[in-house]
DRENTORKOL-3810 file (N, C-alpha, C; in nm, 4 decimals):
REM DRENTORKOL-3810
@n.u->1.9252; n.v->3.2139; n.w->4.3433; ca.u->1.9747; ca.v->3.3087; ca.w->4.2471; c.u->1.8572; c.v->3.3966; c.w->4.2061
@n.u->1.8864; n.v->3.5336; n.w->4.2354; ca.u->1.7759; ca.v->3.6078; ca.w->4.2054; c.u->1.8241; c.v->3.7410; c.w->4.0741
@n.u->1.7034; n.v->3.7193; n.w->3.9940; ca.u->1.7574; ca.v->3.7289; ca.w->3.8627; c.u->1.6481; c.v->3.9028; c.w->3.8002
@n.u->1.7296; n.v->4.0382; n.w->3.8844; ca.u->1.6259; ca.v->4.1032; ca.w->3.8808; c.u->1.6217; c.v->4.2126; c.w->3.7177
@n.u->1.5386; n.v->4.2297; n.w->3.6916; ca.u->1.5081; ca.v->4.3303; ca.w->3.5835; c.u->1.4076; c.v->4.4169; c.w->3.6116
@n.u->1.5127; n.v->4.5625; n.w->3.6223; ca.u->1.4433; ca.v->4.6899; ca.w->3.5754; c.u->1.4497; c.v->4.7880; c.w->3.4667
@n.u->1.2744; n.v->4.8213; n.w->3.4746; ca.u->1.2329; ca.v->4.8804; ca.w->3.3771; c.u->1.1729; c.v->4.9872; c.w->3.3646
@n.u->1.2470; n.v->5.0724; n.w->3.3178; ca.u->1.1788; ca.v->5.2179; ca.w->3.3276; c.u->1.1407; c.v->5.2839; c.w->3.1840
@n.u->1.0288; n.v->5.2962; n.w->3.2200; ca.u->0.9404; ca.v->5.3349; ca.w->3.0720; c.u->1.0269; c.v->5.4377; c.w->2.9940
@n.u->1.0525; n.v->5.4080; n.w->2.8617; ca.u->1.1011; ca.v->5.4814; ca.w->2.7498; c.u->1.2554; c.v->5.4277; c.w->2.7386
@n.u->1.3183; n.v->5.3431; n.w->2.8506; ca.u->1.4763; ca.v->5.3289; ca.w->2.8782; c.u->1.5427; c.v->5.2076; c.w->2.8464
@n.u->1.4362; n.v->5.1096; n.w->2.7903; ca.u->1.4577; ca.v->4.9879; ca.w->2.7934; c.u->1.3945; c.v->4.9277; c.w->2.6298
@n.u->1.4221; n.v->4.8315; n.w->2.5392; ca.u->1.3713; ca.v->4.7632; ca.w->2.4514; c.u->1.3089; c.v->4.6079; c.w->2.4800
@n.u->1.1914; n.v->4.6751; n.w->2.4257; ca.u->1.1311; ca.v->4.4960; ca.w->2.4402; c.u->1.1769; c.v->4.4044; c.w->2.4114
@n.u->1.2231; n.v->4.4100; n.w->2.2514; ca.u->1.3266; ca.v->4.3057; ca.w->2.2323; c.u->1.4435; c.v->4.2435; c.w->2.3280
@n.u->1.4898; n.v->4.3379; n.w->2.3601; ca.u->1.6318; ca.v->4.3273; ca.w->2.4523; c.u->1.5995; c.v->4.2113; c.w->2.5502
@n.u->1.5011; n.v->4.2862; n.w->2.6391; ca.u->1.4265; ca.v->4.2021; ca.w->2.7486; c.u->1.4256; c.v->4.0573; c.w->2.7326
@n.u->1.3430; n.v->4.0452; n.w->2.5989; ca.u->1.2730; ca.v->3.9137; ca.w->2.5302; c.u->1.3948; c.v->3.8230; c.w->2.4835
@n.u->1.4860; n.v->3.9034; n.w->2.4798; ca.u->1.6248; ca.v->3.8502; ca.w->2.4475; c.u->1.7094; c.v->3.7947; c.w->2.5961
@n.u->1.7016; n.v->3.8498; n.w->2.6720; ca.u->1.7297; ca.v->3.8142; ca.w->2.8289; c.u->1.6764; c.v->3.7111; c.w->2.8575
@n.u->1.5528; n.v->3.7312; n.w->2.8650; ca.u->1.4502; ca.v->3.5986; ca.w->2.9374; c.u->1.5036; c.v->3.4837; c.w->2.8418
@n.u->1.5370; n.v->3.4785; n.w->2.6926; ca.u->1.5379; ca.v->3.3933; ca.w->2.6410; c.u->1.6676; c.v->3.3024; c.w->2.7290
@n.u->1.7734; n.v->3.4005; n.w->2.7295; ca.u->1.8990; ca.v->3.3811; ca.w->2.7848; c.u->1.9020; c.v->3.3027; c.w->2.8915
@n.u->1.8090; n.v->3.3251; n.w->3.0020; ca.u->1.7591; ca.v->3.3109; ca.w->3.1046; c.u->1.7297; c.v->3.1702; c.w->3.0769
@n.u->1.6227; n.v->3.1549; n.w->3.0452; ca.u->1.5547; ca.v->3.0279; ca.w->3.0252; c.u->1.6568; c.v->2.9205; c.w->2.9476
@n.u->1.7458; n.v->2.9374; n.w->2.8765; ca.u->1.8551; ca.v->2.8386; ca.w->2.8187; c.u->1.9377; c.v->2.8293; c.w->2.9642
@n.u->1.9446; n.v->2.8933; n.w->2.9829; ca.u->2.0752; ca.v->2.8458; ca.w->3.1110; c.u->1.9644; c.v->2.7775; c.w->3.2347
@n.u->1.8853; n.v->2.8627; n.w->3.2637; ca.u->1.8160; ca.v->2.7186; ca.w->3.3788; c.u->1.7946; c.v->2.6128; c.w->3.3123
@n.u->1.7864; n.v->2.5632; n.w->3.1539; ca.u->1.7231; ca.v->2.4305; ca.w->3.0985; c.u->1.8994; c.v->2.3573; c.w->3.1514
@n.u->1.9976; n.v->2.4614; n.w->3.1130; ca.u->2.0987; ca.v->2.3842; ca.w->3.1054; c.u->2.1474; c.v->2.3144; c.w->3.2667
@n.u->2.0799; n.v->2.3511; n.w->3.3619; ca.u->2.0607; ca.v->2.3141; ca.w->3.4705; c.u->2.0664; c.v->2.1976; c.w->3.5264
@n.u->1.9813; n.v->2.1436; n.w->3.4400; ca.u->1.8934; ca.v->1.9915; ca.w->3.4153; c.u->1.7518; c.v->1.9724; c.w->3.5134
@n.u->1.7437; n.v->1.9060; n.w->3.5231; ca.u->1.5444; ca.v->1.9011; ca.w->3.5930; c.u->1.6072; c.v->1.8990; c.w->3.7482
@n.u->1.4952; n.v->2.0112; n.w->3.8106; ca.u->1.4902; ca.v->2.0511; ca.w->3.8925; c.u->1.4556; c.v->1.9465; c.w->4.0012
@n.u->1.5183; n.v->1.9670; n.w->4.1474; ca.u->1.4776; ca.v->1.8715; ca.w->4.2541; c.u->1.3199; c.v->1.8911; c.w->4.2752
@n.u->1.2760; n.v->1.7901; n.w->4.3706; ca.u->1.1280; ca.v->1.7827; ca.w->4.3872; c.u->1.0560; c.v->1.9234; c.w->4.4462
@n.u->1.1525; n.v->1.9812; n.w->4.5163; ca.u->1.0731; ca.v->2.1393; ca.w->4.5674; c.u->1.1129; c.v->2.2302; c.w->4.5407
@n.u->1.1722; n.v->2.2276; n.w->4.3805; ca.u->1.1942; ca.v->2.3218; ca.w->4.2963; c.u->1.3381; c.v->2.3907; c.w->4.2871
@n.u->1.4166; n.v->2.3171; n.w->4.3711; ca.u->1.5492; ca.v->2.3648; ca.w->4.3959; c.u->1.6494; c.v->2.3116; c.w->4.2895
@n.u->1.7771; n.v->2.3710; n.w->4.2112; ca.u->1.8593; ca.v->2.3039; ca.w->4.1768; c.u->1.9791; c.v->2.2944; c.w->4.2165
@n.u->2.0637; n.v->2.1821; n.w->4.1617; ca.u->2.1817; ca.v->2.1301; ca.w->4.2119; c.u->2.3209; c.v->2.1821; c.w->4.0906
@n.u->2.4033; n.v->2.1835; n.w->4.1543; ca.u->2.5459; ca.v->2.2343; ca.w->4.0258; c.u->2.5701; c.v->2.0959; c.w->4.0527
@n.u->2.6056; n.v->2.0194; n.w->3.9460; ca.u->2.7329; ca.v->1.8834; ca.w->3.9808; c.u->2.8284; c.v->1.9193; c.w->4.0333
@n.u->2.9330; n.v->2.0546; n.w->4.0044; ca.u->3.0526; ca.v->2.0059; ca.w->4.0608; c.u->3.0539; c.v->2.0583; c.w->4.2178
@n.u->2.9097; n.v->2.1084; n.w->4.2588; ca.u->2.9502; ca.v->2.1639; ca.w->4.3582; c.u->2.7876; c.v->2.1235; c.w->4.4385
@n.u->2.8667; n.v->1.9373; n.w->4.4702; ca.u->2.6659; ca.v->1.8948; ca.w->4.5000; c.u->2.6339; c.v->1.8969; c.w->4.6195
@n.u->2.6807; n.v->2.0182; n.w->4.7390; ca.u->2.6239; ca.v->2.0568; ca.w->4.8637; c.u->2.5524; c.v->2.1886; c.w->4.8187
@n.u->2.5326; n.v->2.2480; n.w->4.7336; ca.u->2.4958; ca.v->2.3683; ca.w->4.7255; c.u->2.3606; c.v->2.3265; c.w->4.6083
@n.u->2.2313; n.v->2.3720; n.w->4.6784; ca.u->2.1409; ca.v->2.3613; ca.w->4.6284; c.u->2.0747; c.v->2.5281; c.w->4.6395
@n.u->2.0260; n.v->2.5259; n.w->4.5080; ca.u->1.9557; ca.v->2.6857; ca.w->4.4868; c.u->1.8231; c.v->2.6948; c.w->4.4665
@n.u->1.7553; n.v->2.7721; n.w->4.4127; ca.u->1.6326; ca.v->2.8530; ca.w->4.3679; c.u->1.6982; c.v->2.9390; c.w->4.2312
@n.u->1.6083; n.v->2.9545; n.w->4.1188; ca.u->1.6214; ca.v->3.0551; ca.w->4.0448; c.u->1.5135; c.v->3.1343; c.w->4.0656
@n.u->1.4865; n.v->3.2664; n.w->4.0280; ca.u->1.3709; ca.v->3.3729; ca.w->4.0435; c.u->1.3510; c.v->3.4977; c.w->3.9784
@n.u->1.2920; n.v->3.5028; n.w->3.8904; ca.u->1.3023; ca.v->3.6180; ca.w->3.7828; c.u->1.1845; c.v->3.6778; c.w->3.8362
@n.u->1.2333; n.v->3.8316; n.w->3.8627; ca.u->1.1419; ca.v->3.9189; ca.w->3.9128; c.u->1.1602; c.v->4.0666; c.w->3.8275
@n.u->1.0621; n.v->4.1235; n.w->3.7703; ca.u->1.0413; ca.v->4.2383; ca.w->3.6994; c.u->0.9884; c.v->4.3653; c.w->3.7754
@n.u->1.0941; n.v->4.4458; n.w->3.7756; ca.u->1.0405; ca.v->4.5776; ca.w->3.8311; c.u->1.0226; c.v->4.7006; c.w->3.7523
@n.u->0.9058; n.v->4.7424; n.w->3.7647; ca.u->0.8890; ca.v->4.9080; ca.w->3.6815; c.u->0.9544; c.v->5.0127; c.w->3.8020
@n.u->1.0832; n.v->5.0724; n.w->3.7385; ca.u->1.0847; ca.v->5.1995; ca.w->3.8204; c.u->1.0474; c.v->5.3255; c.w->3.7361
END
């Protein structure tokens, strides 16, 4: 799951952002602990193993 944010100077609030990531970070905790090489699992759906990845772009 790739989790992208762009940012273009003057178009965006810091807060907002800081408010996202927070968002962000509650839902991967709600996840539960990650497999040994960083991958996670859904219970109801336990063939499907992921990645999360928060990546920030300035356009």
């Amino acid at each position: 799951m790739l989790v992208l944010t762009l940012k273009k100077e003057g178009c965006y609030s810091e807060k907002k952002v800081e408010a996202s990531l927070q968002d962000l970070k509650n839902f991967v905790t709600s996840l539960g602990t990650p497999l040994e090489d960083g991958q996670y699992n859904l219970p109801v759906y336990p063939n499907i193993d992921f990645y999360v990845e928060h990546v920030e772009v300035e356009v």
